[in-house]
MMTF fields as JSON, N, C-alpha, C and O atoms, coordinates in Angstrom:
{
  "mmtfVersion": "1.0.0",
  "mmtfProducer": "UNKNOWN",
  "numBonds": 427,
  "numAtoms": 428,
  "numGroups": 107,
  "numChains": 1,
  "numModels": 1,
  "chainsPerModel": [1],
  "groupsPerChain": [107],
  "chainIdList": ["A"],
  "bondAtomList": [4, 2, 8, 6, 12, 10, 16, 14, 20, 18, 24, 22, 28, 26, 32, 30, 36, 34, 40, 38, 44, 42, 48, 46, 52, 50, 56, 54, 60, 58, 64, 62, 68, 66, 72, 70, 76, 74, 80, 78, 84, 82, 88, 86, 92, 90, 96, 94, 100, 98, 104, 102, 108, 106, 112, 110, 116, 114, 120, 118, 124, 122, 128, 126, 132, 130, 136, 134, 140, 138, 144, 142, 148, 146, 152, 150, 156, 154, 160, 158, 164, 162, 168, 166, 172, 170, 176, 174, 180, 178, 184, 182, 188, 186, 192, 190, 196, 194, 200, 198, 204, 202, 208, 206, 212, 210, 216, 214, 220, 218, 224, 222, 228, 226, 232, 230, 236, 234, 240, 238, 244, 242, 248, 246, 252, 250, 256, 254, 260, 258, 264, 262, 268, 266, 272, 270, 276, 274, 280, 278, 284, 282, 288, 286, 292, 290, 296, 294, 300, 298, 304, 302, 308, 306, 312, 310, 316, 314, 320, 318, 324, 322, 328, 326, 332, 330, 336, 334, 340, 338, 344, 342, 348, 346, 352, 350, 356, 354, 360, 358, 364, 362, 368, 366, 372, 370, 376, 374, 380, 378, 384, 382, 388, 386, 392, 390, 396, 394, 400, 398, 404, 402, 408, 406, 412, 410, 416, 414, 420, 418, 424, 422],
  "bondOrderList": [1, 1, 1, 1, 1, 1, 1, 1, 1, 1, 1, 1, 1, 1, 1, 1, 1, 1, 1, 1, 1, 1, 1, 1, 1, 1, 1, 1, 1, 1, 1, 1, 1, 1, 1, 1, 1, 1, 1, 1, 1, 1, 1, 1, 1, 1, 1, 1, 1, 1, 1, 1, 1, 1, 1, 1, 1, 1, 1, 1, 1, 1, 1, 1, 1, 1, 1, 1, 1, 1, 1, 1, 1, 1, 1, 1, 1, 1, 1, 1, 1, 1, 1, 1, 1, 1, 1, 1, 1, 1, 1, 1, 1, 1, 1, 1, 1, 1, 1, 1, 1, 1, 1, 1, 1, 1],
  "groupList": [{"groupName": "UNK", "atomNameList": ["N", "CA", "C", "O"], "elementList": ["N", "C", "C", "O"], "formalChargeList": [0, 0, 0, 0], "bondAtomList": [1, 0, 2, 1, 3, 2], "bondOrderList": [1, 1, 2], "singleLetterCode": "X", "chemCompType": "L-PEPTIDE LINKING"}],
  "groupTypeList": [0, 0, 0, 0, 0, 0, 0, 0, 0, 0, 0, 0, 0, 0, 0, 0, 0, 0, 0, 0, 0, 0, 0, 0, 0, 0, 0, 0, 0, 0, 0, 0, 0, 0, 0, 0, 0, 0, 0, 0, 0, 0, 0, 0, 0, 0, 0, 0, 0, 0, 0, 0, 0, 0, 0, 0, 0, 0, 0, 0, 0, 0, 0, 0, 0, 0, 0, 0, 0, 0, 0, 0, 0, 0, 0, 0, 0, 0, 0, 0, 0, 0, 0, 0, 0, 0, 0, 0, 0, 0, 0, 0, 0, 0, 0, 0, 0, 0, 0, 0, 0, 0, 0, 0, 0, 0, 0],
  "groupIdList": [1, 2, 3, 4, 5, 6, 7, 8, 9, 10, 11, 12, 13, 14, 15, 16, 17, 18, 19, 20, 21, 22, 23, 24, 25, 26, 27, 28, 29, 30, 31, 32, 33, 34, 35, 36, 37, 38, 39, 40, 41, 42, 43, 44, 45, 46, 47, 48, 49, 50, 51, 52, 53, 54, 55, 56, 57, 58, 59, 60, 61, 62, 63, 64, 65, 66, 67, 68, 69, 70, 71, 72, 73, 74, 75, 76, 77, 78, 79, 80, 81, 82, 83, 84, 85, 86, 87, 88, 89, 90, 91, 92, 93, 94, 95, 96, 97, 98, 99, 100, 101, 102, 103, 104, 105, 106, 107],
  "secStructList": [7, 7, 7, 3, 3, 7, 7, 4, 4, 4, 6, 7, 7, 1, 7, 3, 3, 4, 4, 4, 1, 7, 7, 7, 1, 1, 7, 2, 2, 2, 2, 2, 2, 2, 2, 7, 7, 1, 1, 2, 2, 2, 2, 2, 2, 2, 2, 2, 2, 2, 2, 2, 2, 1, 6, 6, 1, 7, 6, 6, 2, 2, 2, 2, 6, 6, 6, 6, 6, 6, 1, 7, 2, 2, 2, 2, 2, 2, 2, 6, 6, 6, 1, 7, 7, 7, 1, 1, 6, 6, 2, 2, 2, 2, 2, 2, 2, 2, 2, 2, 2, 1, 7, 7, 7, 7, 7],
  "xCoordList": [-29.86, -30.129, -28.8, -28.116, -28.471, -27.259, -27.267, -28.137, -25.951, -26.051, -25.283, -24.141, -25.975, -25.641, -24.621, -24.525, -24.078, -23.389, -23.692, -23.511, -24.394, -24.511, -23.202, -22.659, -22.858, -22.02, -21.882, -20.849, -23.356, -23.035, -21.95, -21.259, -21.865, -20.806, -19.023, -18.081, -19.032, -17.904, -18.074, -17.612, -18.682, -19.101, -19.612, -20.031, -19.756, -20.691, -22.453, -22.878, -23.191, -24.355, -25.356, -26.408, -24.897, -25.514, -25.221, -24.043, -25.748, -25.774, -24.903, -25.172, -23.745, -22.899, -22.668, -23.124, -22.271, -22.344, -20.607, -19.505, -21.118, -19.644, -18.247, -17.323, -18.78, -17.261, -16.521, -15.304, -17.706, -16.837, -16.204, -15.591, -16.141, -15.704, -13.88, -13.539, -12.805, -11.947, -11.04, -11.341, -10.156, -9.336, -8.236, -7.736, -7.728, -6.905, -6.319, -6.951, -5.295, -3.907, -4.25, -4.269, -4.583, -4.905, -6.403, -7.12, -6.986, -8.386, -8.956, -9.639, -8.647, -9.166, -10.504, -10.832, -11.429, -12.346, -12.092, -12.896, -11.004, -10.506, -9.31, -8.973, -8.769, -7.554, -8.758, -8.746, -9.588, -10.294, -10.795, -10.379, -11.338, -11.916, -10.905, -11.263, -9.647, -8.421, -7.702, -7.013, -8.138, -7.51, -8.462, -8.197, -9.8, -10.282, -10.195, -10.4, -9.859, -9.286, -10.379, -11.524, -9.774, -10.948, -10.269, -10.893, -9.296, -9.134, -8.808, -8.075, -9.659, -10.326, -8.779, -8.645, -7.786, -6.577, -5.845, -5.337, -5.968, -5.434, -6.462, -5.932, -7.463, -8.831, -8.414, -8.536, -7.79, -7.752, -6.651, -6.522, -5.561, -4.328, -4.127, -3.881, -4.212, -4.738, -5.609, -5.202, -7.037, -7.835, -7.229, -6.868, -6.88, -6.821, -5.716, -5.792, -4.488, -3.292, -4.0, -4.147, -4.433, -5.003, -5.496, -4.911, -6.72, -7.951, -6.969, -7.403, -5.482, -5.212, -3.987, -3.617, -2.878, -1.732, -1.284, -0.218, -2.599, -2.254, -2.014, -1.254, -2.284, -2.736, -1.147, -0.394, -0.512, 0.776, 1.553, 2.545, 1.577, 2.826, 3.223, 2.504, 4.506, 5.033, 4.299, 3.738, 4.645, 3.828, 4.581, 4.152, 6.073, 6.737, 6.172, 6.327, 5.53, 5.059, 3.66, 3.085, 3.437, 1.727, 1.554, 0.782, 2.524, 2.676, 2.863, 2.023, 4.413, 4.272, 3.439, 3.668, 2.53, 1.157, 0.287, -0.744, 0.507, -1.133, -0.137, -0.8, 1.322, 1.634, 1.679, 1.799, 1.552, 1.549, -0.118, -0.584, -0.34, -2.123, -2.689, -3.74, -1.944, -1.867, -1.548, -2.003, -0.66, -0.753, -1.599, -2.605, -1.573, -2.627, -2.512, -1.49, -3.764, -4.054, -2.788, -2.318, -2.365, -0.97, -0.082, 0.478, 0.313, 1.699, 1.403, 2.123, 0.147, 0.083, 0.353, 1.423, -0.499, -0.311, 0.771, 1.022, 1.587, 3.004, 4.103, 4.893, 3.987, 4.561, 4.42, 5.378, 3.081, 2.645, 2.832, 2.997, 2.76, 2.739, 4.458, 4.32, 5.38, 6.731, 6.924, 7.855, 5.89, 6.647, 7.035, 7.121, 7.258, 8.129, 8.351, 7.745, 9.24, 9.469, 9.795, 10.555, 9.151, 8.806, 10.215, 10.944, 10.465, 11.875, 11.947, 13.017, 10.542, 10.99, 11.354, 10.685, 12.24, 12.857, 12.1, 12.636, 11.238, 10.627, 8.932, 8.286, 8.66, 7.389, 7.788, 7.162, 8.761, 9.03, 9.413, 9.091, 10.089, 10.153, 9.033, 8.641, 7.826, 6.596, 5.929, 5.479, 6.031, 5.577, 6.034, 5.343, 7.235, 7.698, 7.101, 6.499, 7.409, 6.902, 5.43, 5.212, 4.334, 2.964, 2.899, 1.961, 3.812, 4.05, 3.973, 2.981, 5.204, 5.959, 4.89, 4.922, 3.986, 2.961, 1.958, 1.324, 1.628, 0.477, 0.755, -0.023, 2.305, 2.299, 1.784, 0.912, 2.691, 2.138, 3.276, 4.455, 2.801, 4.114, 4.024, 2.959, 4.899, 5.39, 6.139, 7.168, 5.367, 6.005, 5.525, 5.921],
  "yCoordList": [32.298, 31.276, 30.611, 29.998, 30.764, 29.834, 28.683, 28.344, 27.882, 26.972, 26.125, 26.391, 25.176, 24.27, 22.976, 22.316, 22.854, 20.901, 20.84, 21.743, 19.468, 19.01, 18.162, 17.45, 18.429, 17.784, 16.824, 16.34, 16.595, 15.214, 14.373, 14.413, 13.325, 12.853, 13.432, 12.706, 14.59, 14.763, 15.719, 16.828, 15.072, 15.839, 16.881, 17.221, 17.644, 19.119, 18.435, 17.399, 19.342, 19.204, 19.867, 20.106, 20.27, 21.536, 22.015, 21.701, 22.758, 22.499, 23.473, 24.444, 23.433, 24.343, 25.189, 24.594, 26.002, 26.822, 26.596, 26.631, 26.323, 25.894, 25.863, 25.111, 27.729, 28.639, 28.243, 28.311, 27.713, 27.342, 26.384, 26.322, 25.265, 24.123, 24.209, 24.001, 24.56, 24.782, 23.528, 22.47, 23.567, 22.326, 22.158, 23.189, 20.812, 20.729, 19.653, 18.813, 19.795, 19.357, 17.924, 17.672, 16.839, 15.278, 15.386, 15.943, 14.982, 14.637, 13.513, 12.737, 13.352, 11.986, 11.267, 10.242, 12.157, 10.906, 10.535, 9.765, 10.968, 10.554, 9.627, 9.027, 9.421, 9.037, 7.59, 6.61, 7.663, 6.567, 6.137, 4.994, 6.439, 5.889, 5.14, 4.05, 5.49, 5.053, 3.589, 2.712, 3.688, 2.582, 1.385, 0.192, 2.009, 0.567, -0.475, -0.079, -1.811, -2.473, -3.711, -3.878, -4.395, -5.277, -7.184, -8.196, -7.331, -8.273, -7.697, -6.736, -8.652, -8.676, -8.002, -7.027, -9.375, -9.218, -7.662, -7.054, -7.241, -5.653, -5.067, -4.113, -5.107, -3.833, -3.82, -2.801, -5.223, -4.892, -4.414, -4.213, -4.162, -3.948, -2.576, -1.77, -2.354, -0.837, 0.132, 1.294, -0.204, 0.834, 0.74, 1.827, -0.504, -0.374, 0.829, 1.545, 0.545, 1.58, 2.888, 3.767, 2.993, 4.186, 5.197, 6.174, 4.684, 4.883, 4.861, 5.407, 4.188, 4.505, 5.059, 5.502, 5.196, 5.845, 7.042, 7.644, 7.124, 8.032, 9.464, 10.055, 10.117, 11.561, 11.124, 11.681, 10.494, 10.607, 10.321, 9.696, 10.419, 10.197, 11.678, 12.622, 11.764, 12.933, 13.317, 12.562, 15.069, 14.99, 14.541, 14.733, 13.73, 12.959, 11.636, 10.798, 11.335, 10.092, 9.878, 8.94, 10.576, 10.744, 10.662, 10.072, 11.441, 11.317, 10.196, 9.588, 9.403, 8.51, 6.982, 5.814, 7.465, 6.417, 6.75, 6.117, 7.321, 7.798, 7.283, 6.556, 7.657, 7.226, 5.133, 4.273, 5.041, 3.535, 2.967, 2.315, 3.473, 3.473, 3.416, 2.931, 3.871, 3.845, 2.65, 2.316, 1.604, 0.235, -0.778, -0.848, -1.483, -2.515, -3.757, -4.4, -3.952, -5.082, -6.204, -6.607, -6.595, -7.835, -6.968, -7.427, -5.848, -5.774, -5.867, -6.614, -4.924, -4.681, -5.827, -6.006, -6.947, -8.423, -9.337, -10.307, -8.84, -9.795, -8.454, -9.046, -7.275, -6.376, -6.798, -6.992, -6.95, -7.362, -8.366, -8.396, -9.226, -11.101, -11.177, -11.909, -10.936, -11.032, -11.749, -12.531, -11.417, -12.158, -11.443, -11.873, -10.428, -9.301, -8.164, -7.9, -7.34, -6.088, -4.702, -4.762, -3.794, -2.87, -2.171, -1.799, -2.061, -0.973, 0.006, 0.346, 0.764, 2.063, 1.983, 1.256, 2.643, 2.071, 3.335, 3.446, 4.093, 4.661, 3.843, 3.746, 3.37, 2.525, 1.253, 1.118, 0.436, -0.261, -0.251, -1.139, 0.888, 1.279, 1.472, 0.325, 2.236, 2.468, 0.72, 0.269, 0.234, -1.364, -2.164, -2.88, -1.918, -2.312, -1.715, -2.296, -0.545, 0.379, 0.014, -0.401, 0.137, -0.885, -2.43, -2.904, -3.089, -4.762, -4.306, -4.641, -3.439, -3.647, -3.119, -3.691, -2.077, -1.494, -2.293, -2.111, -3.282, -3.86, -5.372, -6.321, -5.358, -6.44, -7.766, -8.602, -7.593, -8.585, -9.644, -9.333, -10.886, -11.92, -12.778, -13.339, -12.89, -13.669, -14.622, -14.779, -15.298, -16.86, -18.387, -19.514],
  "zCoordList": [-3.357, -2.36, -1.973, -2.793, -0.675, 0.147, -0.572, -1.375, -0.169, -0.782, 0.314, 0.689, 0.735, 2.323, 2.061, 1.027, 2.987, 2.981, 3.974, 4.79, 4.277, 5.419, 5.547, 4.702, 6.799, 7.633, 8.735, 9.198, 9.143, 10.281, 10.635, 11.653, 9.307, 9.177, 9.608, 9.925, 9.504, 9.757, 11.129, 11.4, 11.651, 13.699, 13.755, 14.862, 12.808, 12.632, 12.873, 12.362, 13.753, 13.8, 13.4, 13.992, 12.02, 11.798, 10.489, 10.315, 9.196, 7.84, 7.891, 8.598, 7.2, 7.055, 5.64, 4.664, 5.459, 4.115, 3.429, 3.976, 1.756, 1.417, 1.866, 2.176, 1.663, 1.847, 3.212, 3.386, 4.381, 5.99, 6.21, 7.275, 5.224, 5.08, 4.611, 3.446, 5.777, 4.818, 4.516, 5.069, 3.833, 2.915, 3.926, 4.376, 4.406, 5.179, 4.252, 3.61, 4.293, 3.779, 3.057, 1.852, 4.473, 4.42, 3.976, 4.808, 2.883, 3.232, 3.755, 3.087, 5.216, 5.317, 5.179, 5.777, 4.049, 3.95, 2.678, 2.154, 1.961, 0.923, 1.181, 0.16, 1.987, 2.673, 3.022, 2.276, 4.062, 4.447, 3.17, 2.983, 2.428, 1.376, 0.737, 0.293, 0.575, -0.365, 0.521, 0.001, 2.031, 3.015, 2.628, 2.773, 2.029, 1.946, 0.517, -0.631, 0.892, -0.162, -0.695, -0.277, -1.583, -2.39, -1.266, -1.583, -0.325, 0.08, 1.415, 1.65, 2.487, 3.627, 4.884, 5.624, 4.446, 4.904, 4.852, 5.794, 3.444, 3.275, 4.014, 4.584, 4.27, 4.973, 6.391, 7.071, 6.984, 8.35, 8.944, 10.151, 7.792, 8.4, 8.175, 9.072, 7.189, 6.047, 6.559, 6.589, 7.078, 7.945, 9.044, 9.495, 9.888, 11.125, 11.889, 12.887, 10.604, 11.239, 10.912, 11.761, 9.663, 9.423, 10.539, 11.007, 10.822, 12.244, 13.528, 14.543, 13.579, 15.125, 15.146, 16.233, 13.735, 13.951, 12.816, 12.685, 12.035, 10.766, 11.394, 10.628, 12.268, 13.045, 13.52, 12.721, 14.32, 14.786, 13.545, 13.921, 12.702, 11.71, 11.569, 11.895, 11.023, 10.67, 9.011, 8.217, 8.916, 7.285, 6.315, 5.177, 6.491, 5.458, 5.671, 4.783, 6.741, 6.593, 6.17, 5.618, 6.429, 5.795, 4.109, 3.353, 3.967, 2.2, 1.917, 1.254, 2.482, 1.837, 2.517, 2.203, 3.429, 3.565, 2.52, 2.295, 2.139, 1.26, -0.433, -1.174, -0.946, -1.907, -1.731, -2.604, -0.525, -0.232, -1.031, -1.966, -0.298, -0.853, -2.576, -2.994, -3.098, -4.823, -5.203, -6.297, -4.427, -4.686, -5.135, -4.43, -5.926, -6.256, -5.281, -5.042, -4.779, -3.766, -3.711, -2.647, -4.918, -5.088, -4.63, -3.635, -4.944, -4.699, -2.828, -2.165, -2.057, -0.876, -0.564, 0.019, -0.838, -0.122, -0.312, 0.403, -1.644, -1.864, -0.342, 0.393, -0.199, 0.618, 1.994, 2.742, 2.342, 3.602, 4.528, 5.748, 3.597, 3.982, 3.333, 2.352, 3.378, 2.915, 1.645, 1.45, 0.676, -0.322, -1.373, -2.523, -1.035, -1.794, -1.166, -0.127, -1.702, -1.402, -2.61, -3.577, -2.273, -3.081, -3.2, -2.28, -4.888, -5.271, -4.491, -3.985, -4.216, -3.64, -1.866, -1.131, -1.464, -0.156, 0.724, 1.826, 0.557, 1.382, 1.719, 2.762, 0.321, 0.424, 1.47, 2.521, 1.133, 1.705, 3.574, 4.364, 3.862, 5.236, 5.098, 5.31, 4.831, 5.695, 5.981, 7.034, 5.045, 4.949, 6.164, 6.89, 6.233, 7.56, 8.915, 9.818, 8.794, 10.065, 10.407, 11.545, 9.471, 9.765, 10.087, 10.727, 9.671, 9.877, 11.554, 12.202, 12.269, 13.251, 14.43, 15.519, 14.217, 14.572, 14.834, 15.874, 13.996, 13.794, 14.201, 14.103, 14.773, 15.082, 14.186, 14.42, 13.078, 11.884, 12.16, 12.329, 12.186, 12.069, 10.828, 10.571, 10.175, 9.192, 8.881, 8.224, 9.533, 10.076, 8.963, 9.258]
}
């Protein structure tokens, strides 16, 4: 007996069989799942770039959005809101690059 995934959710209209489902690089419903955070402030800045500029990043930037994402809520919000900045200077440029995107002011 076949063995089905339904797919709706991911724009398929129609029950698809394991094997057709293939693996692409980003999983973004693992990627979306990982944008969402436990404070309101990180969810809207965090999904929002996600949902409108993650597809235009380069695949060095994608990595390190998604190694951004492994962050714990403090460090995102001491990163975000300027009251710190992260050792690693690639985390930190992406931090910026979303501030500047998202039009975050830190005033």
């Amino acid at each position: 007996m076949p063995t089905f995934f339904y797919c709706y959710f991911l724009g398929y209209n129609r029950p698809l069989k394991f094997k057709e489902l293939k693996m692409e690089k980003y999983n973004k419903l693992r990627i979306e799942w990982d944008c969402r955070r436990g404070m309101l402030e990180l969810d809207k800045i965090i999904m929002s770039f996600y949902l409108k500029h993650f597809d235009e990043l380069t695949d060095d930037k994608k990595d390190i959005f998604i190694r951004l994402l492994a962050s714990t809520d403090l460090q995102l919000f001491s990163w975000f809101f300027n009251r710190g900045q992260s050792s690693d200077s690639e985390i930190q440029s992406m931090v910026e690059y979303i501030q500047n995107v998202q039009k975050i002011t830190t005033n």
